[in-house]
N, C-alpha and C positions, 0 to 999 in steps of 0.2 A: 588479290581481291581489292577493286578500286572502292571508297567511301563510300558510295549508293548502295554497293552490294552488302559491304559490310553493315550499314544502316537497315539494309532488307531484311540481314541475316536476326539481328538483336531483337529487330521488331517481333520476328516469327517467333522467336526464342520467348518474347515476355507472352506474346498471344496465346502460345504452348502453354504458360504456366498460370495466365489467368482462365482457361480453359479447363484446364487439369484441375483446379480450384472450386470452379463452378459446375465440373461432374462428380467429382470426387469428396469435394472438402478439404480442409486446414491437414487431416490426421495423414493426406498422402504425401504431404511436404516434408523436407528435412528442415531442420532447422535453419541451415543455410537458403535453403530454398525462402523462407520465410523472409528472410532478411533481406537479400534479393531482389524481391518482389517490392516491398517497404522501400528499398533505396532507391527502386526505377518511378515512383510515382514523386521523388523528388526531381530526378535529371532521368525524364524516360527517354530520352535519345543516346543514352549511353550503358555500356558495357556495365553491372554493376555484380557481375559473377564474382569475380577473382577480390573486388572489396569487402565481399558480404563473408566469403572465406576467411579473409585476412581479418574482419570483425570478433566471426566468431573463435578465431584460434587467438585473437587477443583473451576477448574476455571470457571463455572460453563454454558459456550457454546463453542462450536466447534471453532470457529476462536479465541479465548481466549486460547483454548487449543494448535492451532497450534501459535498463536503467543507468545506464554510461553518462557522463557528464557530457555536454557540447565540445568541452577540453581535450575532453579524452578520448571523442571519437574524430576530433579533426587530426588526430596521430595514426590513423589507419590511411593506407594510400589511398587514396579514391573515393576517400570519403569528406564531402564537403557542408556549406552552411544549407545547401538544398537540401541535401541526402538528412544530414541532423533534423531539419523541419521534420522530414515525413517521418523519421523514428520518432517522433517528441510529441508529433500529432497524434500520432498513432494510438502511443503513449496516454497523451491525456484521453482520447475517446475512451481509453477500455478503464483510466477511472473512474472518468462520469459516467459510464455505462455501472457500471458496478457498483458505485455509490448510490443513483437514484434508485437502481434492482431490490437494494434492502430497504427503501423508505414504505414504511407500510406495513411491513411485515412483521412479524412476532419475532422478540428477540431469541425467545427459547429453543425456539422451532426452526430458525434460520442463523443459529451461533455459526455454522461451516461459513456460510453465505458473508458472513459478517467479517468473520477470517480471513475470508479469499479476498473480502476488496482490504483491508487493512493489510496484508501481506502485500499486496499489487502496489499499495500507496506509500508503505514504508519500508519495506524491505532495498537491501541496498543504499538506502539514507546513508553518507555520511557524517550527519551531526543529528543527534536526538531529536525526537517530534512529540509531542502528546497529542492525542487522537481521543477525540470525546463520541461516543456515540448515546445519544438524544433520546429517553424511553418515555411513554407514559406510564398511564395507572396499571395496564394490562400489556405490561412488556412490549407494547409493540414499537417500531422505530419510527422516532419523529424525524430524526436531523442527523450528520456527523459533522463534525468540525475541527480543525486544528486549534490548539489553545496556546500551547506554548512551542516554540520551537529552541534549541540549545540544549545545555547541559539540563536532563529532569529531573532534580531534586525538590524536597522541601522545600527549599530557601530559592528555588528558580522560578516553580509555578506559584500563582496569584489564585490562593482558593474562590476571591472574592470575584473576578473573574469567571471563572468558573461557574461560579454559583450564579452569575448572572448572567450568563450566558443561557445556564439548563431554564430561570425561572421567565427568562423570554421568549424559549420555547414552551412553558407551561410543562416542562418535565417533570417524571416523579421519579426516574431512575437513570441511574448513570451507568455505562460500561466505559472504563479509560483503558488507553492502550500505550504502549511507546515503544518505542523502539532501541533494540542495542546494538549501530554500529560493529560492533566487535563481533556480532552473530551469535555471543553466547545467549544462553536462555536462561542461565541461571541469576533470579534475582539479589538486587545487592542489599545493602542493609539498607543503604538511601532509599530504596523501593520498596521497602516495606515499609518505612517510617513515613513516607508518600504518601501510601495505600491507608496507614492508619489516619494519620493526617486530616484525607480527603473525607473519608470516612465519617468521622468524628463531628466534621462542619457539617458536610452534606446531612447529617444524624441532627442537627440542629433546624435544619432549614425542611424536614419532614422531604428530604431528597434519598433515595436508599441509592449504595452505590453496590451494585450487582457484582461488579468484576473489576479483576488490572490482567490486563494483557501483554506479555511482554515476547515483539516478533524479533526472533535471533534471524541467524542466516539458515538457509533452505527452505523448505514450505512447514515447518513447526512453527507450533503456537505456542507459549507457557501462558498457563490460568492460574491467577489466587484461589477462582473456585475451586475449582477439580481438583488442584492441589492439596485442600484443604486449609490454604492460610486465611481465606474471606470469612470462613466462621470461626477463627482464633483472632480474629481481628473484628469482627462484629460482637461477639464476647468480651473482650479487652474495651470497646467502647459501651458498650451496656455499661460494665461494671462504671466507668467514669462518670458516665451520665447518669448512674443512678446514684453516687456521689455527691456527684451537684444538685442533682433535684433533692 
């Protein structure tokens, strides 16, 4: 097979699969296929079968693969600074797709919704992030934003920050999030001391801080609410506050 042909062949090959795409949908794809597809709108005159394999037996699922470092995927053969763009593009469309999907909406009523882009945005992280999500008077979503990034403790995040962040949006509620590299979900004591912390100031500035979200590895969420520690901690600072008053 001389290079024209084999050009002919590749072409038929991605037409096939943006075809199959546009009668089908995303759910007839394998994962591979998915990847694929993503690697040829980087270099579409080339073969990106046999890279997209070798991606996904690296890191060995699709959101592992898109959340790969640019480092990490120039170690797969066939994978280059083109092929990295269109994961990376790709990438960032499905967070600004998802991050502006929640602005609007009631946080009560759309907590999943809220999950899935903070999952999309922090999962995979390897250094901690904190993750503010923006409420008004009636739960609904004003804004989200990154506040700190690094080690999340106490003595890491800037309450004052924070707190002027929520009152330039005119918020009246906070949901924070962060993330643990490690995947575990189980919170440390530094995170509860956090939770109290933020709590306590926000409790000063007539800001209520609704939640701490903490995204491990796989699609789980851990909540202070749910768990029960946001009303042992809303309790604990009543009692302080009524102290000082």
């Amino acid at each position: 097979m001389d290079k024209d042909e084999w050009q002919q062949q590749g072409a038929g090959h991605r037409q096939r699969l943006r075809d199959k795409f546009l009668e089908q949908g995303i759910e007839a794809f394998t994962d591979s296929e998915v990847i694929e597809l993503l690697l040829t709108f980087g270099t579409p005159r080339s073969d990106c079968k046999a890279a997209a394999r070798a991606a996904l037996a690296q890191f060995k699922t699709l959101p592992a693969v898109l959340d790969a470092a640019p480092v990490q995927l120039q170690q797969v053969k066939g994978i280059g600074p083109k092929n990295i763009f269109a994961l990376q593009f790709i990438q960032g469309v499905a967070r600004r797709y998802l991050r502006q999907r929640i602005v609007g909406k009631t946080y009560i009523n759309s907590s999943r919704e809220v999950a899935d882009y903070l999952l999309h945005t922090m999962r995979g992280l390897q250094h901690e992030v904190l993750t503010v999500v923006f409420l008004d008077a009636a739960h609904g979503i004003i804004d989200s934003a990154v506040v700190a990034e690094g080690t999340v403790t106490v003595n890491t995040v800037y309450p004052r920050e924070l707190v002027k962040a929520a009152l330039a949006r005119n918020a009246s509620g906070l949901v924070i999030a962060h993330n643990h590299p490690s995947g575990s979900l189980t919170p440390s004591r530094q995170d509860e001391e956090l939770t109290r912390s933020l709590h306590l100031i926000c409790s000063f500035m007539h800001i209520s801080l609704l939640d701490h979200l903490i995204i491990g590895g796989g699609d789980q969420v851990y909540s202070f609410a749910d768990s029960g520690q946001m009303a042992r901690i809303r309790d604990d600072c009543r009692r302080i506050l009524e102290r000082a008053g």
